[in-house]
LUMVEXLO-280375 format. One record per residue (C-alpha): x, z, y. Coordinates in steps of 0.25 Angstrom, whole numbers, padded with zeros to 4 digits, always signed. Layout:
BEGIN
XZY ...
//
This chain:
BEGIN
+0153-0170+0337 +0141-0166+0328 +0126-0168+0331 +0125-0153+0333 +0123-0156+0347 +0110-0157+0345 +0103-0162+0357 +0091-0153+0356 +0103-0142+0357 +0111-0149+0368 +0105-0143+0380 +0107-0129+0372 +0121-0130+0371 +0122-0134+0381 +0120-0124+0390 +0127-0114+0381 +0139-0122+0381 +0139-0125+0398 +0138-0108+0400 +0151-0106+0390 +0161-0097+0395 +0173-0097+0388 +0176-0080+0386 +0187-0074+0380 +0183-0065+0369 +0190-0053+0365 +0190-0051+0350 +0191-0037+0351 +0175-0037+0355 +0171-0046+0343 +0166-0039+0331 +0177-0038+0318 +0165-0037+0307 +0156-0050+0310 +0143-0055+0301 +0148-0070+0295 +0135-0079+0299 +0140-0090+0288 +0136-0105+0293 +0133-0119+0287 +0138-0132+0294 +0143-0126+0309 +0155-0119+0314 +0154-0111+0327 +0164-0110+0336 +0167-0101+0348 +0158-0102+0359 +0150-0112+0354 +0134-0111+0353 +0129-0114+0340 +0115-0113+0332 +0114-0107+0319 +0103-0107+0310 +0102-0097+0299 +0094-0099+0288 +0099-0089+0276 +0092-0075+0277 +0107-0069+0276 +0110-0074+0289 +0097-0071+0295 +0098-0058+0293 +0113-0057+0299 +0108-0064+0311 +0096-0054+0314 +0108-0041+0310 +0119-0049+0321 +0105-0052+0332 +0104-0037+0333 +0120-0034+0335 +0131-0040+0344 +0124-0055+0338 +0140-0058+0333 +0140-0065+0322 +0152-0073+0312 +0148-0087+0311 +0158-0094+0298 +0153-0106+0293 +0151-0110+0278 +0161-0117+0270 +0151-0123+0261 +0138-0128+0269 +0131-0127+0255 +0131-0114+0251 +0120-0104+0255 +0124-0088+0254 +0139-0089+0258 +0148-0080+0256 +0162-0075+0264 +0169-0085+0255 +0160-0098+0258 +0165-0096+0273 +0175-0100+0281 +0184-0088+0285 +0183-0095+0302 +0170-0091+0309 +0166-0089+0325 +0158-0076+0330 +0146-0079+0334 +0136-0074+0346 +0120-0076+0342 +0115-0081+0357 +0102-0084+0350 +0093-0079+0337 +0082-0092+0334 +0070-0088+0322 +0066-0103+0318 +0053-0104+0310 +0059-0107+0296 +0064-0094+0296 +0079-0097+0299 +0086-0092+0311 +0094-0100+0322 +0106-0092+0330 +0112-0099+0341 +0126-0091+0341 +0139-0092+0351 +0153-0093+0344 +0161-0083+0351 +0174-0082+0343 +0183-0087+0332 +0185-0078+0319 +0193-0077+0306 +0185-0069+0293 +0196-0058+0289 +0187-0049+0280 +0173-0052+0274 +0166-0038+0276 +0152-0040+0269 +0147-0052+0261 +0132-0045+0262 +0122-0046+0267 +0130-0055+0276 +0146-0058+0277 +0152-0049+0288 +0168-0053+0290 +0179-0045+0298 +0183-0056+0306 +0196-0059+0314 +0194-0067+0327 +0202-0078+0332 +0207-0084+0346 +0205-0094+0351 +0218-0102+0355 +0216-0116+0362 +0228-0120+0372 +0228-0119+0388 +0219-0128+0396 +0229-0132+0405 +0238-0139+0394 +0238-0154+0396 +0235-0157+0380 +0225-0145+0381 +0219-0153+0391 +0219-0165+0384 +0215-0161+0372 +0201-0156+0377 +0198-0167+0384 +0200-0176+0374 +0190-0167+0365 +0180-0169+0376 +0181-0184+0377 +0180-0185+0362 +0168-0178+0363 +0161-0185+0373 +0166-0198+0366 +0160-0192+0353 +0146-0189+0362 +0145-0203+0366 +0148-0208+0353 +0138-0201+0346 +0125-0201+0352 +0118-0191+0342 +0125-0180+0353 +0116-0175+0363 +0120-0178+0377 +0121-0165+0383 +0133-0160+0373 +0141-0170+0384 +0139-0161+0396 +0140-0149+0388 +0155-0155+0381 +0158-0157+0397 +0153-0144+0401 +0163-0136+0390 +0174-0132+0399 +0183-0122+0390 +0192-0130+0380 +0189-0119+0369 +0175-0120+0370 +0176-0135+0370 +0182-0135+0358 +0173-0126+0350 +0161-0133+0355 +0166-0146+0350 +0171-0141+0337 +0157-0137+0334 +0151-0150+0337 +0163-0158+0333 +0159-0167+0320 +0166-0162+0311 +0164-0158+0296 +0162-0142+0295 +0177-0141+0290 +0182-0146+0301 +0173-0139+0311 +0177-0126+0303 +0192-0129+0305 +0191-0130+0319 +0186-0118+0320 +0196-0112+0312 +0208-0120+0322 +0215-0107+0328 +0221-0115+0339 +0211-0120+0349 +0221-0132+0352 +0221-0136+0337 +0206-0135+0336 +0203-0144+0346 +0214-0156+0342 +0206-0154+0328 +0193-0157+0336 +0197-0168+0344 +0201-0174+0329 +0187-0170+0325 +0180-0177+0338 +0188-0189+0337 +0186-0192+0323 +0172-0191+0325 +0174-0200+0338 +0179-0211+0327 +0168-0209+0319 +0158-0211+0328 +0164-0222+0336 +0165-0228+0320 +0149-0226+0321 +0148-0232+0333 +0157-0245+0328 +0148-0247+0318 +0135-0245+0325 +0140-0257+0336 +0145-0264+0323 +0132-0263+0315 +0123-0266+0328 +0124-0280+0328 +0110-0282+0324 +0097-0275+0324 +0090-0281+0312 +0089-0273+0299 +0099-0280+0290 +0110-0276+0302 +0104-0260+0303 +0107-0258+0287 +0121-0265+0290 +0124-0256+0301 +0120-0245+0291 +0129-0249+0282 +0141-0253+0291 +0141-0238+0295 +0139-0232+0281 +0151-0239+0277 +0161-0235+0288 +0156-0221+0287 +0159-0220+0272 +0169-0225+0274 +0175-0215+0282 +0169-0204+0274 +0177-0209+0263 +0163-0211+0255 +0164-0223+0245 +0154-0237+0248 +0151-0248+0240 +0165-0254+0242 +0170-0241+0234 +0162-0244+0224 +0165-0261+0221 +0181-0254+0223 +0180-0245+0211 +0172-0256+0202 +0184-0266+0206 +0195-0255+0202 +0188-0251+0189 +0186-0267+0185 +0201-0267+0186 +0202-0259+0176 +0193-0264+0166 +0198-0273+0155 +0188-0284+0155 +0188-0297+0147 +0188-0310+0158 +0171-0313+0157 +0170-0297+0160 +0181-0297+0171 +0174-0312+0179 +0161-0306+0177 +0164-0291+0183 +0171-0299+0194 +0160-0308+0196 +0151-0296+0198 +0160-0288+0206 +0162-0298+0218 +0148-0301+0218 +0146-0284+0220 +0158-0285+0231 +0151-0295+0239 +0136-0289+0238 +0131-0279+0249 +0133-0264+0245 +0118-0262+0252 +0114-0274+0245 +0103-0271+0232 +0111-0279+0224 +0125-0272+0227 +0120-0260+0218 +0116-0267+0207 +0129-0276+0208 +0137-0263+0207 +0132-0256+0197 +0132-0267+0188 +0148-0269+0193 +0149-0253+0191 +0143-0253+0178 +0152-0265+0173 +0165-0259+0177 +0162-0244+0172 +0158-0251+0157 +0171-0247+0148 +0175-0262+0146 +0186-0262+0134 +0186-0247+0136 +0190-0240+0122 +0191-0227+0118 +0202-0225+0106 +0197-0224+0093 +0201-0212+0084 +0199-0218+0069 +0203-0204+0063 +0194-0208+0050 +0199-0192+0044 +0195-0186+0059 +0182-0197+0059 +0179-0190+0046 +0180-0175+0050 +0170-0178+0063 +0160-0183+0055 +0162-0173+0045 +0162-0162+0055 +0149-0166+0063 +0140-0171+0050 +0137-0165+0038 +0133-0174+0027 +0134-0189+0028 +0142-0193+0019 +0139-0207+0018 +0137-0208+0033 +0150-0203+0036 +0157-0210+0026 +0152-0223+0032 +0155-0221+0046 +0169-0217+0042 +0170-0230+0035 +0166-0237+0047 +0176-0230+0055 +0188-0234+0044 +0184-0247+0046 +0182-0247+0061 +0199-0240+0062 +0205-0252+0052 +0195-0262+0059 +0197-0260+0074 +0181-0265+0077 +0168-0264+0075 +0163-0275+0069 +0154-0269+0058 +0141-0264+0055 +0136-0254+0066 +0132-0240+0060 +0118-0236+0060 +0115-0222+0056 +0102-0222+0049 +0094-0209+0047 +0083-0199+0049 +0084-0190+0063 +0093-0180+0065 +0105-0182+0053 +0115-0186+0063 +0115-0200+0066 +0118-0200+0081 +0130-0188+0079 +0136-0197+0068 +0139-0206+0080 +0144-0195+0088 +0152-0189+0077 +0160-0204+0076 +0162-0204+0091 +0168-0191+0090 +0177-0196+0077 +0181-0211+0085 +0183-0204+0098 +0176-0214+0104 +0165-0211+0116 +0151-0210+0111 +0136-0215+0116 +0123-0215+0112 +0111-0224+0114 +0098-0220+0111 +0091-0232+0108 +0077-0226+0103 +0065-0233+0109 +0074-0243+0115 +0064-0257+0117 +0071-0264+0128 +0083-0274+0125 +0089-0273+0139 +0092-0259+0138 +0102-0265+0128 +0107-0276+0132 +0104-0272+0147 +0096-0278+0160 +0102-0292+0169 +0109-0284+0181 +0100-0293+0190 +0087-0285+0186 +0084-0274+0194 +0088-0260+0186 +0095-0268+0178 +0104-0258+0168 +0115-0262+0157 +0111-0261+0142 +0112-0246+0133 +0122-0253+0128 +0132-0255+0138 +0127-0243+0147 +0132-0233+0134 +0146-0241+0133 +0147-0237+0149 +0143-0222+0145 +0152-0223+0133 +0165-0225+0141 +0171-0235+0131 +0168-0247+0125 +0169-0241+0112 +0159-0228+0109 +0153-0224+0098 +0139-0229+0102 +0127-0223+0094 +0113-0232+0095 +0103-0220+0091 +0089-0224+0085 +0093-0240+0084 +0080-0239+0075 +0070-0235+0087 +0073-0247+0096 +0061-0255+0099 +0056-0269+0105 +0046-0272+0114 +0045-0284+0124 +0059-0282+0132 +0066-0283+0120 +0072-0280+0108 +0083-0270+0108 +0088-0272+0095 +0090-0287+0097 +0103-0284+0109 +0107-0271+0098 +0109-0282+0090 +0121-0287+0099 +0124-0274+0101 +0127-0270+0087 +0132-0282+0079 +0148-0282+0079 +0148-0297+0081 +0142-0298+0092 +0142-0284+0102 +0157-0287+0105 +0151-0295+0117 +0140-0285+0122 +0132-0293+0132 +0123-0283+0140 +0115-0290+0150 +0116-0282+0162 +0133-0283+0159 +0132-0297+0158 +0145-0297+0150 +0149-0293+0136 +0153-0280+0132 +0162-0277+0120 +0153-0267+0111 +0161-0269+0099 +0169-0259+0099 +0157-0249+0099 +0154-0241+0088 +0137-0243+0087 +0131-0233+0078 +0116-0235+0077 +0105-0222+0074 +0092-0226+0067 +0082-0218+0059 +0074-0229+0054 +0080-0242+0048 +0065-0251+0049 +0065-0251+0064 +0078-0257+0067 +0078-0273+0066 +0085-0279+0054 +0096-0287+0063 +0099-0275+0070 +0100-0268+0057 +0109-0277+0051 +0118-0276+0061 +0119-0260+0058 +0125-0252+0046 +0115-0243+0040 +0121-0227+0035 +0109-0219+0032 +0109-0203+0037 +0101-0198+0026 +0094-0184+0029 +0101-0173+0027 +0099-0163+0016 +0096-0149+0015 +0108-0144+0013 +0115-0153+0023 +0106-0149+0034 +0110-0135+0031 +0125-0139+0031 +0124-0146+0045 +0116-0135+0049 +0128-0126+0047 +0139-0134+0050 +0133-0141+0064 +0118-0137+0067 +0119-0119+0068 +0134-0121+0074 +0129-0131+0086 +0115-0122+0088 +0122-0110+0088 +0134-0117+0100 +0121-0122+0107 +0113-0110+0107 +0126-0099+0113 +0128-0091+0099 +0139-0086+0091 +0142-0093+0077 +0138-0079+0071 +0126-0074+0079 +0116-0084+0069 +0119-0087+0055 +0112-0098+0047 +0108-0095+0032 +0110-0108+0023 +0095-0103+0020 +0089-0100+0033 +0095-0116+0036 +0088-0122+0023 +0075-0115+0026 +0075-0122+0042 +0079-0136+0036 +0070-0135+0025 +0057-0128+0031 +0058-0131+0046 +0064-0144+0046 +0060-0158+0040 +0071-0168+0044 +0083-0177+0036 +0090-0174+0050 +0093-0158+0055 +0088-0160+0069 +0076-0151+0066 +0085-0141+0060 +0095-0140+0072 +0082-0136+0079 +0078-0126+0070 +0092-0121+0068 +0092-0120+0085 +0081-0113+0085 +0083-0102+0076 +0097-0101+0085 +0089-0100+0097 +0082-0089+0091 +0095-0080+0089 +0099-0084+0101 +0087-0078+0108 +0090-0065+0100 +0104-0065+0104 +0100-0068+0119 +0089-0055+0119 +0098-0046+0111 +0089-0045+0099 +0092-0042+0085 +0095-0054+0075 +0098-0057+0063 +0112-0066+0063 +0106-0073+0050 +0098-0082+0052 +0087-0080+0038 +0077-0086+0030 +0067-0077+0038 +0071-0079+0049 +0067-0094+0050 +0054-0091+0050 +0054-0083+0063 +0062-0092+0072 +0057-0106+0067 +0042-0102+0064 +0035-0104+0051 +0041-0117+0042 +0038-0130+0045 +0040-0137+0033 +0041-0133+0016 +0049-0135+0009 +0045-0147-0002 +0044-0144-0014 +0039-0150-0028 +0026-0145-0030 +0024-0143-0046 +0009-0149-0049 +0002-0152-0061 -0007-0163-0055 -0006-0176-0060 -0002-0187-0048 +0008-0180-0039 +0021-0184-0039 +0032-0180-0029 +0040-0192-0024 +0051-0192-0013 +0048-0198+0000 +0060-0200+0013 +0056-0196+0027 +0064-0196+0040 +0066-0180+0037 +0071-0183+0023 +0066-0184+0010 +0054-0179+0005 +0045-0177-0008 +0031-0183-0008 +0018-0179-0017 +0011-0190-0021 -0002-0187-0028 -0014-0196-0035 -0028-0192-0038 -0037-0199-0048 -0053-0199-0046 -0063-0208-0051 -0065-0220-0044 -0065-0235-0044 -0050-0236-0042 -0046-0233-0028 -0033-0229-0023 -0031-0220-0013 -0020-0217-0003 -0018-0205+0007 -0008-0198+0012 -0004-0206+0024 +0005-0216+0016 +0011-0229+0023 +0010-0241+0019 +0022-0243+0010 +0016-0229+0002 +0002-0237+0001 +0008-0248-0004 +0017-0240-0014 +0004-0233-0018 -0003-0246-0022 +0008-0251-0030 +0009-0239-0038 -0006-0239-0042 -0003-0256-0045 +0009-0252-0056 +0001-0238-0060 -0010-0247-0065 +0000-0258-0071 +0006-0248-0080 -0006-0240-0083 -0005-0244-0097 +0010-0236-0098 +0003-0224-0093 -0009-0224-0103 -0019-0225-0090 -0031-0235-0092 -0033-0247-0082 -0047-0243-0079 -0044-0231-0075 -0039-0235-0061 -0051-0242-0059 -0060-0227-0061 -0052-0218-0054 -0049-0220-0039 -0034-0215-0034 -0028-0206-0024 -0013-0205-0020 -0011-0195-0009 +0004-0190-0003 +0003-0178+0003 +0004-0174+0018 -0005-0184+0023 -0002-0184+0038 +0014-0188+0035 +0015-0202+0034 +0020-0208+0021 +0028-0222+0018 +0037-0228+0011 +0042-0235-0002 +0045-0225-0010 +0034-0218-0019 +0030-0228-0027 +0035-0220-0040 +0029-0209-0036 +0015-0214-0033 +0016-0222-0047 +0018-0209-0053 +0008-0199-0044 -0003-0211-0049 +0002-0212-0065 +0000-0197-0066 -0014-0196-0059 -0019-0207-0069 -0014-0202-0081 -0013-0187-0077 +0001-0184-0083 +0010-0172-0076 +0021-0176-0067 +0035-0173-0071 +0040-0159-0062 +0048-0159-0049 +0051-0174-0049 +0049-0184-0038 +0052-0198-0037 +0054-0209-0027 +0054-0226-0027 +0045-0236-0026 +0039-0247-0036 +0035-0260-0039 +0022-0266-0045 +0031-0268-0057 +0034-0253-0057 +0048-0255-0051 +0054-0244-0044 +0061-0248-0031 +0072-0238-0025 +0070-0231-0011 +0076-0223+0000 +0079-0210+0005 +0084-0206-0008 +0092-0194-0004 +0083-0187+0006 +0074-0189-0006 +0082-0181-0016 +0084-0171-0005 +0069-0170-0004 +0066-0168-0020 +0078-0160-0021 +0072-0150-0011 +0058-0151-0017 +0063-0146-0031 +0061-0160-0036 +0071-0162-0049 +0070-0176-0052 +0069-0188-0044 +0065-0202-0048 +0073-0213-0040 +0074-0228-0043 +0085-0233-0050 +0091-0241-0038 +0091-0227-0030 +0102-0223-0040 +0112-0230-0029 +0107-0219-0017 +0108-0205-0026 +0123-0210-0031 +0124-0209-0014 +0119-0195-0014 +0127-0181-0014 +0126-0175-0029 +0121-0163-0021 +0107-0170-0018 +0106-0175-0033 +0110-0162-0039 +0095-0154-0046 +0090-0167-0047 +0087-0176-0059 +0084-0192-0054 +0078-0203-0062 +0082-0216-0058 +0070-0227-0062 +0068-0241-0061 +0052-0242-0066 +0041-0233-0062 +0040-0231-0078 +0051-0224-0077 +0046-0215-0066 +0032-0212-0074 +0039-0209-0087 +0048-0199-0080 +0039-0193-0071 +0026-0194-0078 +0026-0184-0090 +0014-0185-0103 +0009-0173-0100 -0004-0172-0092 -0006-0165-0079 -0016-0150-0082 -0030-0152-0076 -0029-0168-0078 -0042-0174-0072 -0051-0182-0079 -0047-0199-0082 -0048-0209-0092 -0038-0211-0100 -0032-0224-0109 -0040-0223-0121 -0036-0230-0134 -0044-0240-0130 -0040-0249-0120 -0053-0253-0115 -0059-0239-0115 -0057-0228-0104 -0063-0214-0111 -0061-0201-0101 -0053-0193-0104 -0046-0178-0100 -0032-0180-0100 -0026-0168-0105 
//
């Protein structure tokens, strides 16, 4: 029996239940059409007095139209509690005809109705479903067996005594429903009040309701009552049980004690459920003998700790957390090198040589079986691919993938993890992403190994040492597992956009492939091929609703982007989709082509120009070839003469390497003055000034030494420059030039400034053997070993127009006479 006796409404009841008078009702009076009141969490039942509060306006209003007729009403109650406007179909099809006694307003707003049920009926026909449900209803007789039957007799009394066994069980029951149960003398009415109050999920309640059999409904009641009566004698046991004590430790027990029973007859899992399914996972698992002891250990020390005890949470996630880890789990290889090929193929354009090693490295790893060479680190600017590649081998191996991100990274725990004893403790990145993975042998990609940093808990690149060695990360040991874990058979592929952060031990361990910058023609390809494909997919629209020109494409790479990767122009490329879109969503008109013109107007005015050679007849500029994290790119050097006392000065915001280089130019200039017809006395009477352009862009490193040797040689003497050619390489005091990097990106660059000859150290003859034909093709390039070699080819005899006023070498070589160079 529910708590629905409230004792505030027992007197109430009371009295409407002590002046029931069972009447026989003639169906033939009772309305065919009724108004459906639906109801949440009760079910009425004939002659039973029940309040009612309304709180949905629909209702409202059906309750003040029924108030001012014959106040007969249909009371059906909800199938699901949760819904708030229900229809026909979210009611159960059994409902009792109700008599409004009484009509409350509360102060929220809602209403209250006390109603009386009257009689059972059946929905035959829903009429309306608005502005409330009106049914044609069939009503149905009531059919409980004579009194004067021995088992009829029986049968009610033993309801009675189960109820007033369930009264005095529960004390929650106000005491006046006992005189009224006694008072109830009519075996029907008995029943239904009962079956109203009965505990008893709604279901059931409902089922009872719909029992045709009056006999039949209350056998299935005495079942309700006395399951209830074990229940609460269950309660009872434990409350003596648990009452032992009075002190706090033995309240919390008694909590407990009753906690467990009760979940345990609802079926709801405890604690005990939990250590089960750990223990019937662990069978499974294929451990080595240390793993097995030490799980074991850890398990009877979790079976023997108190479920409400602090510890016994953090013992079972560590337990949970061992158990779940895919301990000599494998997922089966597919070394399909043809198939490995097409994949890669398929998802990167270019990459020749990167794509060529990691196929080689897959060769090796199907006839070796492990994975006991050098990890792959793909090193490059942003945006070329890095992290897909890593993707894309997954995809060809069919192995499961994971990524760590391990950017700003500057505590070693969160690699090799925290001792379980601490509070918060938490295993490694490491380990947590083999869990994630699902395998013991993912393709695991450590993204921007170049940004981890140090600090004073640690340095993280000091346990991705274990990590990443062969010999060593077969035995893992993470320091909240406490046990060593097989990474062996993990296929590490490190990210990193800058080799001269990452220490030279974990560097060793790791096998540098270069993603060099893409060209201008690639990004046009991948654009094609990848980016507008994807955008397009992304963005709702049909492959023909916006086509690309291969003009409209170079003009976005080359005047809105500036980038070796193509990041910025799948931004770009997006956006000018957007706007098609947004057309095509306001039925506008558009152009399906996409044109030159048309860039312009979606992506604003252009961001960058284009390089170009500027053609000048001003004695001290020289282009030279510079490599930035965007690509490659030319760089004007200039140097002005003035009288002075021999000063030399630098702008441009150089670094320190371009200082440097600067100096050492001036140091040789003036060793090998004599070759170059230029007084010695000279650099003591004119001071020096060696600006690169774009001041407020940082500039560094060591490659324009030949450039500035040759920006200074033709200031002093004044002689023209040779047209469109640039240069790159550094020198010695000697006049040795030394070979540099970023050769490609920096042919690129003087290709797409109009440059037509390039002068390279002769030990950079190696990297343009490496380059594609295509990206040499228009251009001439010396290859030099002396700075010598650079003057006499750039340099030219004839002097610059306009040449400004210096002394020359006389024939005398004591003697300085001015002189207009002409």
């Amino acid at each position: 029996m529910s708590s629905a006796l409230a004792e505030e409404e027992g007197e109430e009841i009371m009295s409407f239940i002590t002046s029931e008078v069972e009447k026989k009702i003639d169906t033939k009076d009772l309305p065919q059409e009724v108004d459906i009141l639906p109801v949440k969490n009760a079910v009425l039942f004939p002659g039973v007095v029940f309040p009612i509060t309304v709180n949905r306006q629909k209702s409202i209003k059906l309750i003040k139209k029924v108030n001012k007729g014959n106040r007969i009403i249909g009371i059906i109650t909800q199938k699901n509690q949760q819904v708030e406007e229900p229809q026909s179909s979210d009611l159960y099809l059994t409902g009792t005809l109700a008599y409004i006694l009484k009509t409350l307003v509360m102060p929220d707003g809602s209403t209250t109705i006390i109603i009386q049920g009257k009689n059972r009926f059946h929905i035959e026909k829903i009429i309306q479903e608005e502005p409330w449900i009106t049914a044609e209803v069939k009503y149905l007789t009531e059919k409980f067996p004579p009194s004067s039957k021995k088992e009829t007799k029986v049968l009610f009394q033993s309801i009675k005594e189960a109820s007033f066994k369930i009264l005095k069980l529960n004390p929650e029951i106000p005491r006046e429903a006992h005189i009224a149960i006694s008072n109830i003398h009519s075996n029907s009415f008995l029943t239904h009040f009962l079956c109203s109050n009965v505990n008893a999920d709604l279901s059931e309640r409902q089922k009872l309701l719909e029992t045709e059999d009056g006999g039949e409904r209350a056998e299935l009641l005495l079942q309700y009552m006395m399951r209830d009566i074990q229940m609460l004698t269950i309660k009872q046991d434990i409350q003596n049980k648990a009452f032992t004590d009075i002190d706090q430790q033995q309240k919390d027990y008694f909590l407990r004690q009753q906690m467990k029973v009760l979940q345990n007859e609802l079926g709801f899992d405890g604690p005990e459920k939990d250590i089960e399914k750990i223990k019937t996972k662990a069978s499974k698992k294929q451990w080595s003998k240390e793993t097995q002891e030490h799980f074991q250990k850890e398990f009877d020390k979790l079976s023997r700790i108190n479920s409400n005890s602090p510890e016994f949470a953090l013992s079972l996630n560590y337990v949970e957390f061992f158990v779940n880890l895919p301990w000599n789990e494998y997922t089966n290889d597919d070394f399909d090198i043809k198939n490995a090929e097409s994949v890669l193929d398929t998802d990167h354009y270019g990459m020749k040589k990167v794509k060529k090693r990691i196929i080689e490295y897959l060769a090796v790893l199907k006839l070796k079986g492990d994975m006991k060479s050098p990890i792959m680190c793909l090193y490059g600017p942003p945006g070329v691919g890095k992290t897909s590649l890593g993707k894309s081998v997954a995809r060809a191996l069919k192995r499961n993938y994971v990524r760590l991100s391990l950017g700003a990274l500057h505590d070693e725990a969160e690699i090799r993890g925290h001792r379980k004893t601490y509070i918060g403790a938490m295993p490694g990145k490491i380990i947590s992403h083999i869990s994630k993975a699902k395998s013991s042998n993912p393709v695991f990609i450590l993204d921007e190994i170049d940004k981890v940093n140090r600090d004073h808990r640690g340095d993280p690149s000091h346990a991705l040492l274990e990590v990443l060695d062969p010999e060593q990360n077969n035995n893992f040991l993470d320091n909240y597992l406490e046990v060593g874990y097989d990474l062996s058979k993990v296929l590490f592929i490190a990210t990193a956009n800058n080799l001269d952060s990452i220490q030279a031990p974990l560097r060793d361990r790791m096998e540098i492939i270069e993603l060099s910058g893409y060209t201008v023609e690639e990004k046009i390809e991948i654009a094609k091929k990848h980016i507008i494909p994807k955008q397009k997919k992304e963005h709702g629209l049909k492959a023909n609703e916006v086509i690309f020109s291969t003009e409209s494409i170079r003009k976005i790479i080359e005047n809105y982007t500036k980038e070796s990767g193509v990041r910025g122009l799948e931004r770009n490329i997006a956006s000018v989709i957007r706007n098609r879109a947004s057309c095509i969503a306001k039925k506008e008109i558009f152009s399906k082509n996409i044109k030159l013109t048309d860039i312009p107007q979606i992506l604003g005015s252009e961001i960058y120009d284009r390089e170009e050679y500027q053609v000048n007849d001003i004695a001290g500029i020289v282009t030279g070839l510079a490599w930035t994290p965007y690509g490659g790119e030319i760089l004007q050097i200039e140097s002005s003469l003035y009288r002075g006392t021999g000063k030399i000065t630098l702008s441009g915001q150089l670094g320190d390497v371009m200082k440097e280089s600067a100096m050492a130019a001036m140091s040789f200039l003036k060793s090998y003055a004599e070759a170059l017809s230029i007084h010695y006395k000279i650099f003591n009477e004119y001071d020096v000034h060696v600006h690169v352009p774009a001041g407020a862009v940082p500039k560094d490193g060591p490659s324009a030494g030949i450039t500035l040797v040759t920006s200074l040689a033709s200031a002093f003497t004044q002689r023209k420059i040779k047209e469109r050619i640039a240069m790159t390489g550094e020198i010695t005091l000697s006049g040795k030039v030394l070979p540099v990097g970023g050769i490609k990106e920096k042919l690129l660059a003087s290709k797409r400034a109009g440059i037509q000859e390039v002068i390279l150290s002769s030990k950079n003859k190696k990297d343009i053997d490496e380059i594609d034909e295509l990206y040499k093709k228009g251009l001439k390039i010396n290859y030099i070993n002396h700075i010598s070699e650079v003057l006499k080819i750039a340099l030219l005899e004839e002097k610059v127009k306009n040449p400004i006023r210096i002394y020359t070498l006389s024939e005398t070589p004591n003697t300085i006479t001015p002189q207009d160079s002409q």
